[in-house]
N, C-alpha and C positions, 0 to 999 in steps of 0.2 A: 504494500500500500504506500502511497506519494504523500505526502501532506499535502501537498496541490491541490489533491483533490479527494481530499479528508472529511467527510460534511462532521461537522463539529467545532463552533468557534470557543476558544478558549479567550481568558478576560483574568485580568487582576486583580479586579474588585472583591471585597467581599459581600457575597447578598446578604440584603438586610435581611431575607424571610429565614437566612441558615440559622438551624437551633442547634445544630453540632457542624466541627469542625470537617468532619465525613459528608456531612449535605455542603458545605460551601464546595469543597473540591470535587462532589458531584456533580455541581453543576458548572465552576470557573473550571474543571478538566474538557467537559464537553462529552460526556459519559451518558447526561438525562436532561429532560427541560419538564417543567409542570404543568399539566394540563390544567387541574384544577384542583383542588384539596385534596391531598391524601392520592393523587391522580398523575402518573409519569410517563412519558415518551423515553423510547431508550434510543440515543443514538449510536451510531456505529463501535465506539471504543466499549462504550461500555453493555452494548449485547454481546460482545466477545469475550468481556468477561463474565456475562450470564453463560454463556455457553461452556466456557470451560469448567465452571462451577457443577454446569449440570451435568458435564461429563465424567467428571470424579461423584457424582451422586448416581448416577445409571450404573460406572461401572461396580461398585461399589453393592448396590439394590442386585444387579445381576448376579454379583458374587456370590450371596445368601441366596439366591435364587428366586430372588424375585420376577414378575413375567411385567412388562410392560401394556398398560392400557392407554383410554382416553376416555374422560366420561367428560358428559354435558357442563357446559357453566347454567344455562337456565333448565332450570327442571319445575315439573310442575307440581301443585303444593299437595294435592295428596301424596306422594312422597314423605313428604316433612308429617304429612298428618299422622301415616303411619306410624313413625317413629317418636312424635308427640312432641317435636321440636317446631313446627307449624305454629303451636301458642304458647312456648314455653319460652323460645327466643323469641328477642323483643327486637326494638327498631332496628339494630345492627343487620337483621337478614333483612334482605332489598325485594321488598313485594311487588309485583306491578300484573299487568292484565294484558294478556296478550291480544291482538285483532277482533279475537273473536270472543272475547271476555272472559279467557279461561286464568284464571288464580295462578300465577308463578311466580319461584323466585329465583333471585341470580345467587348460586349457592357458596356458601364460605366454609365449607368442609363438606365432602363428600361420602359421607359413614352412609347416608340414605341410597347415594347414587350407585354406591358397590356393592352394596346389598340388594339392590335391584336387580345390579347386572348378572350377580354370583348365584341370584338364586337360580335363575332359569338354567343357568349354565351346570352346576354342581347337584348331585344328586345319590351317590354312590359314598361310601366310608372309604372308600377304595381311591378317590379324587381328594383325599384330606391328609396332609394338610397342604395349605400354598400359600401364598400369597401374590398379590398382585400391587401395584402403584403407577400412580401417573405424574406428571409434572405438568400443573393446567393452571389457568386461570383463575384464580377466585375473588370475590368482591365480600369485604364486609363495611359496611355504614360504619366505620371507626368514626366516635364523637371527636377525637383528640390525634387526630394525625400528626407527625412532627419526627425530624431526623432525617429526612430524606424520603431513602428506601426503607428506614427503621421503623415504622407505625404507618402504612397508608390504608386506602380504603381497597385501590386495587393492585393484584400482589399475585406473583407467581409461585408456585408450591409441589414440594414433590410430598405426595403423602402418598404411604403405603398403607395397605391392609391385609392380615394373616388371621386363617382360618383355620381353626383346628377340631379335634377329636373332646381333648381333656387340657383340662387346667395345667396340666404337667409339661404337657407340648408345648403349650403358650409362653409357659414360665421359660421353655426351651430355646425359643426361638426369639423371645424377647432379649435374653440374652445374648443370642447371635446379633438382633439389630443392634442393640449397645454398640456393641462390639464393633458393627459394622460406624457405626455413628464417630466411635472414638478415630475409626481411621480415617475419616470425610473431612473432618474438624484438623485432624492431625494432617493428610495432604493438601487440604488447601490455606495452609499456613499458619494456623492458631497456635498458639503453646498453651496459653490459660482458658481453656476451656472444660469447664467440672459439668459433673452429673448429679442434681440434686432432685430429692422429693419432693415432688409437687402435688400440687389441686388437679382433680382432672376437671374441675368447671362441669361445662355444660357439657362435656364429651364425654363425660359418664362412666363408671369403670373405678375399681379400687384403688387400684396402684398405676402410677404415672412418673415419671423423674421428666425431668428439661434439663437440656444442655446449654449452659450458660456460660457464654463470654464475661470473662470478670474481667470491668473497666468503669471508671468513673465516673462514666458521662450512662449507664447504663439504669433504664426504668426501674427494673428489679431490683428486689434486695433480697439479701442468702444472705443466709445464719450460715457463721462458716467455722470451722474451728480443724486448722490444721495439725494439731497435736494427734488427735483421733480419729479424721479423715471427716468428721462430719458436716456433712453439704443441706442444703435443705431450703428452698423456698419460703421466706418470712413470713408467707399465709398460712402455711403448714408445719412448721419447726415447731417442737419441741424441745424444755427444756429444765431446768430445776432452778425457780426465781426463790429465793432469799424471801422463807416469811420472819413473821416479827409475833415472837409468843411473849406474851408476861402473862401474870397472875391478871385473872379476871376482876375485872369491876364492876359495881352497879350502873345498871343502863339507866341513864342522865337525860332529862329532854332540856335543851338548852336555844333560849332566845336569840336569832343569827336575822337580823331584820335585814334585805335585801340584798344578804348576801348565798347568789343561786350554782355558783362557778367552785371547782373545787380550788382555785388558786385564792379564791375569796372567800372561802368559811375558813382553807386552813389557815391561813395568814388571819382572821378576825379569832379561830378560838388559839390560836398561838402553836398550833401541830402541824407534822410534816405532812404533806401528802399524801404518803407509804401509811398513814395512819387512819387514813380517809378510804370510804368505800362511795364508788357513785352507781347509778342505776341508771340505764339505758333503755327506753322504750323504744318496741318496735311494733308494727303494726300487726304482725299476725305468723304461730307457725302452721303447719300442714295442715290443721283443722280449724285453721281461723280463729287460733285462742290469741288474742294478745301479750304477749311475750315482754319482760322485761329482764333484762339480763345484768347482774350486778358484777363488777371487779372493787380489784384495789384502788383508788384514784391517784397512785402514782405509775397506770397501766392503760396499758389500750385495747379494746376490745377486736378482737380477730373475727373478721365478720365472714369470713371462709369457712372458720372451725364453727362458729356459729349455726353458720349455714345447714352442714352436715349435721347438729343437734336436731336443728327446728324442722328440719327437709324442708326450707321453705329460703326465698332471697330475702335478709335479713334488711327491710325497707322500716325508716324512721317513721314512726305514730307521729301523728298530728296531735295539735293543743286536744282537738276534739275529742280526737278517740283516745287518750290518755283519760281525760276528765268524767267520758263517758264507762270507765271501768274503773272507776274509781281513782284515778291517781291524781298527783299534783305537779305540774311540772316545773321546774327547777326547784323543787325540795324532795326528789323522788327517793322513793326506799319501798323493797317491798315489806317491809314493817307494817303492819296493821291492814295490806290489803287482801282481799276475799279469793284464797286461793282457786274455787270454783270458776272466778272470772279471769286468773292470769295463769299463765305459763312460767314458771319464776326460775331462772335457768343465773348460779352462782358460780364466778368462775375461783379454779382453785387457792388463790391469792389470797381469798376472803377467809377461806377453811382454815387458811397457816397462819394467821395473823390476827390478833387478839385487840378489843376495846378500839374499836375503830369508828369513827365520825362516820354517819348515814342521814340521809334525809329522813324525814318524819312524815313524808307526807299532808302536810301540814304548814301554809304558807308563814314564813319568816320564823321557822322552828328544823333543827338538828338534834339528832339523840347523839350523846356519848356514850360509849361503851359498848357497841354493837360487837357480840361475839356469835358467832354463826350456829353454832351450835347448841346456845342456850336460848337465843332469843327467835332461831329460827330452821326450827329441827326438823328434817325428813324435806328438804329439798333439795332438787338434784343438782349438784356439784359436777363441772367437767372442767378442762382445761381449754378458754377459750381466749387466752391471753395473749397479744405479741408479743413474741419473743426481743429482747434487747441485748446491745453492748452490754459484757461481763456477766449474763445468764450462767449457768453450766451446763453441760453438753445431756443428753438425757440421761447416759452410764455415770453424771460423776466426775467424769478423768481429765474434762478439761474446761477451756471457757470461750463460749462462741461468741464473734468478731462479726458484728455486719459488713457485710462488702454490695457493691452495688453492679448489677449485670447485663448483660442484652443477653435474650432467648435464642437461641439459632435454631434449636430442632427440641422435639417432643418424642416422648412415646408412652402409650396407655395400654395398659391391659382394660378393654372393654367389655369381657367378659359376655354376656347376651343379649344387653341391651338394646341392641338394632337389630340383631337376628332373628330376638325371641317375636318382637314386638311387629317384624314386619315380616313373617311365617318363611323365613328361609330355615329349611328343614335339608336332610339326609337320611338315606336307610343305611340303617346300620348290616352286621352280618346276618342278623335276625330278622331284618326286613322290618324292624322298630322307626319308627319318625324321631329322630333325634336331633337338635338345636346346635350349630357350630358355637364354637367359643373365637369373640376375635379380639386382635391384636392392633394397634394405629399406630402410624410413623411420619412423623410430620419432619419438614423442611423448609423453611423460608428460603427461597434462593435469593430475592432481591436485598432479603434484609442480610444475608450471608456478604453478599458484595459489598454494602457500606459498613457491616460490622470488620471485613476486612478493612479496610480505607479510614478507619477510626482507630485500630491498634498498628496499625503500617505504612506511616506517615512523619512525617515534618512539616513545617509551616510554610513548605512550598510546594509541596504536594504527596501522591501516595506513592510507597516504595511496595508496588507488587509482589508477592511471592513469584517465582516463576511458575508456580503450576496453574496460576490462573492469570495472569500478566495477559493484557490483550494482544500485543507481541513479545517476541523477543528478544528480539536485539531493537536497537533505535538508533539510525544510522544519521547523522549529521555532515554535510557540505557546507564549510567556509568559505565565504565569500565565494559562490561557485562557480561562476567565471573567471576568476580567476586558472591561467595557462593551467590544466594538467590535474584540475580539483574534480573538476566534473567529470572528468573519463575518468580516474581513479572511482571517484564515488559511484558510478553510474555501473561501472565493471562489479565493481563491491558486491553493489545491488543485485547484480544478475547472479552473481556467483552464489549468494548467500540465498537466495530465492532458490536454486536449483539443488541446494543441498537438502531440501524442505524447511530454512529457519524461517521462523516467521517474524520476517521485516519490517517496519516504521520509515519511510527515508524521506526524511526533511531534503527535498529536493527546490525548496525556496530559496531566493536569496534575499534573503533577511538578515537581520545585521545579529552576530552570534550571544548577545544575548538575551534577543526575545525567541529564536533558536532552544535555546537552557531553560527561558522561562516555561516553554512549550513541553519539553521535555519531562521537566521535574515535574508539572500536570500533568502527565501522561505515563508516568512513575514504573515505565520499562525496563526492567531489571538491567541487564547488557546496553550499556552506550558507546558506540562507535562513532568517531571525529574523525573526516579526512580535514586537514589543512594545509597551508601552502607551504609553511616552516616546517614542519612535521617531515612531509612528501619527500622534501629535499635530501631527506635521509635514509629516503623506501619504508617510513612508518608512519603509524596513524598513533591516535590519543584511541588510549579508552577509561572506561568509568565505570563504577558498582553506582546504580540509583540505590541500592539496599544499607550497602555497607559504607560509601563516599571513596570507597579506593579506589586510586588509578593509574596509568601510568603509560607507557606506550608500546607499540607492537610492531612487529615487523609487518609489512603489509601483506607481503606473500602468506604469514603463518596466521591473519586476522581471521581467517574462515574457523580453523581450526581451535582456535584460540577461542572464536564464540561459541562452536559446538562444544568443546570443554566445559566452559560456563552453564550452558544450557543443560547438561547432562549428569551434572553436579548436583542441579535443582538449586542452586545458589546463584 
């Protein structure tokens, strides 16, 4: 490829709309342009690096034996009905009505679509187990796009799905994707990328880990604690929080006029936080009971773990329906209210920690001495707490560090969820109708690209790994008319094209250093300089974009010299 005739203008500016250092050089490289929220055109440099992204993820899928498909982006909504994702997700799935007024949507996971396809197809014990994946289009209504490629609404994805017999298999093969996941992460250039427990959310299914880029510009937070290996998603981490026992006291109701905040009773009765318990209203769990959920008040309530308590999405009560079951709000406790009308869910904070300040339910009035035990026996205790800096790890043996991360890939053991619900059956040896168990393997590929370009970079642009580099070598001509620059360059060019390296040649004459500036945006591993000083002596300049070394080469041995490089993977 020429730069002549490169479609992709590169610029020095920073956009003002870049919210990471990875979206400006997306877009001053000439890599993407934005269509509209969360909405990207790829141009030439940077669909080559989607390509080779998705080429170490094909080969990779094929190794485990994965079969390659293609399922629809619009499907229609009985699909989703079946599966009961239809009313269960909300705006994020993209509803619309097709010509003829039939219900569709434009799908952001396809659990419904492969289960469609598999049932027809699958039939026999003898066809199990497989898997299948695709690399397709998907859209989700994201409220909060931002990063580039890192959160948008629409987003390219390799997701897999595996079908099996028994729970055993599943566990089986889940760990071959692992496995295959750590080597995807590991050839296309990551070093710090960990596997931790996660939420399977909406995707359903017990057990799930994400693979998480650890970096500081990154949405996530992990509970991390390298002493004992333990990894874990901050919605889901576990861990051993520091109660606070003394001898019990008499439960005290104490005058606190206008003060409803817990930074505002403890500072008015002269106690720490950690000594304060707050209550949290929420509107309803699985059976429509209004739910109030109490912690420590020097804690956060984990509205994931929550979730999984109530089986319900933990949504904040209103003034109204607080008042209408009795409660008070900004003086909340469930002290004194009518267990028949609440759901009263205590997380374990409360249990370890003795005489602690509660609302009283009761405008401009706090109790002292709230012990959980005495003043509020035979309700259910779980741990629904965020976990913090200096927690201990759940064994004991160490102490967990938040760090903050980008997702790059997922995987869930889904168990029957979609199979059972949308009658994809099998005969077994008995000729019994029996329900596959599956498995999910998810991959962002676009967000792979800028998660690359956010840990492999300088403040003048990305330094490529070479397994995903949009070329490889990056050839530059000095002043190129200059006597004897352009037939060296131009010879270069063909030689190096016919070896199969894949070329970049700044074949402009543009002054050498918007040449460099070009270059270091386009963060080509191997750079090749002919110049006129150089030549004089039968050598060219060369350059690491990775590393900054350089130095010079014989011109005869420059082919050879790049294939070296290129086959190093350095």
């Amino acid at each position: 490829m020429r730069m002549s005739e490169l479609v992709g203008h590169r610029y020095k500016e920073r956009p003002a709309e870049a919210t990471l250092e990875s979206h400006a050089l997306l877009l001053r490289g000439g890599y993407a342009r934005q269509v509209a929220n969360g909405i990207y055109s790829l141009l030439p440099a940077g669909l080559r690096v989607i390509r080779k992204i998705e080429r170490i993820v094909r080969e990779e899928m094929d190794r485990i034996g994965g079969q390659e498909v293609l399922m629809p982006l619009a499907q229609p909504r009985e699909l989703w009905e079946e599966s009961g994702r239809y009313q269960s997700v909300g705006p994020e799935l993209a509803r619309f009505k097709d010509r003829a007024g039939h219900d569709m949507v434009l799908a952001m996971t396809h659990e419904e679509g492969v289960v469609h396809l598999c049932r027809n197809e699958i039939h026999s014990y003898a066809q199990l187990p497989f898997m299948v994946y695709q690399i397709q289009t998907k859209f989700r209504d994201e409220p909060r796009s931002r990063g580039g490629l890192i959160r948008v609404r629409e987003f390219t994805m390799k997701d897999g799905y595996s079908f099996h017999r028994t729970k055993e298999d599943l566990e089986s093969y889940y760990m071959e994707c692992f496995r295959a996941y750590e080597r995807i992460f590991q050839r296309a250039g990551f070093s710090n990328v960990v596997a931790v427990e996660a939420d399977s959310g909406m995707m359903g299914g017990k057990i799930s880990h994400e693979f998480i880029l650890l970096t500081e510009v990154g949405e996530d937070t992990i509970a991390t604690c390298t002493e004992t290996g333990y990894y874990a998603n901050r919605e889901v981490a576990t861990g051993i929080i520091q109660g606070y026992a003394e001898a019990e006291q008499a439960l005290e109701k104490v005058h606190t006029p206008n003060q409803k905040t817990i930074e505002e009773v403890a500072a008015f009765l002269g106690v720490q936080q950690h000594q304060t318990a707050k209550a949290v209203f929420y509107d309803s769990d699985e059976h429509g009971k209004p739910v109030i959920a109490v912690i420590r008040g020097d804690r956060e309530i984990c509205e994931p773990k929550l979730a999984k308590i109530i089986r319900a999405i933990p949504t904040p009560a209103n003034d109204a329906r607080i008042r209408g079951a009795g409660g008070v709000p900004g003086f909340a406790s469930p002290l004194g209210l009518d267990k028949s009308k609440w759901r009263i869910v205590v997380d374990s904070t409360v249990a370890t920690s003795n005489n602690l300040v509660t609302g009283a339910n009761e405008a401009d009035y706090h109790y002292k001495n709230f012990n959980l035990s005495r003043d509020l026996p035979g309700v259910e205790t779980h741990d629904i707490a965020m976990i913090a800096d200096g927690d201990r790890t759940p064994d004991d043996k160490g102490v967990i560090a938040l760090q903050r991360g980008i997702e790059v890939g997922n995987i869930f053991q889904l168990g029957t969820k979609y199979t059972e619900s949308m009658g994809m059956t099998y005969n077994d040896e008995a000729q019994q109708k029996c329900v596959p168990i599956m498995g999910c393997y998810g991959i962002g590929i676009g967000r792979m690209m800028s998660s690359i370009m956010e840990v492999h970079r300088d403040q003048y642009g990305p330094k490529w790994p070479m397994s995903v580099a949009p070329w490889q070598v990056h050839l530059n001509a000095l002043k190129l008319n200059t006597p004897g620059v352009k037939e060296a360059a131009e010879k270069l060019y063909a030689d190096l094209t016919a070896k199969g390296i894949e070329v970049l040649f700044d074949d402009r004459d543009e002054r050498p250093g918007v040449q460099f500036a070009d270059a270091d945006l386009l963060g080509i591993p191997v750079r090749l300089i002919v110049g006129e000083r150089n030549l004089k002596e039968g050598n060219i300049e060369w350059k690491r974009r990775d590393t900054g070394e350089s130095g010079v080469v014989s011109i005869d041995t420059a082919i050879d010299f790049a294939i070296a490089g290129i086959a190093s993977g350095k």
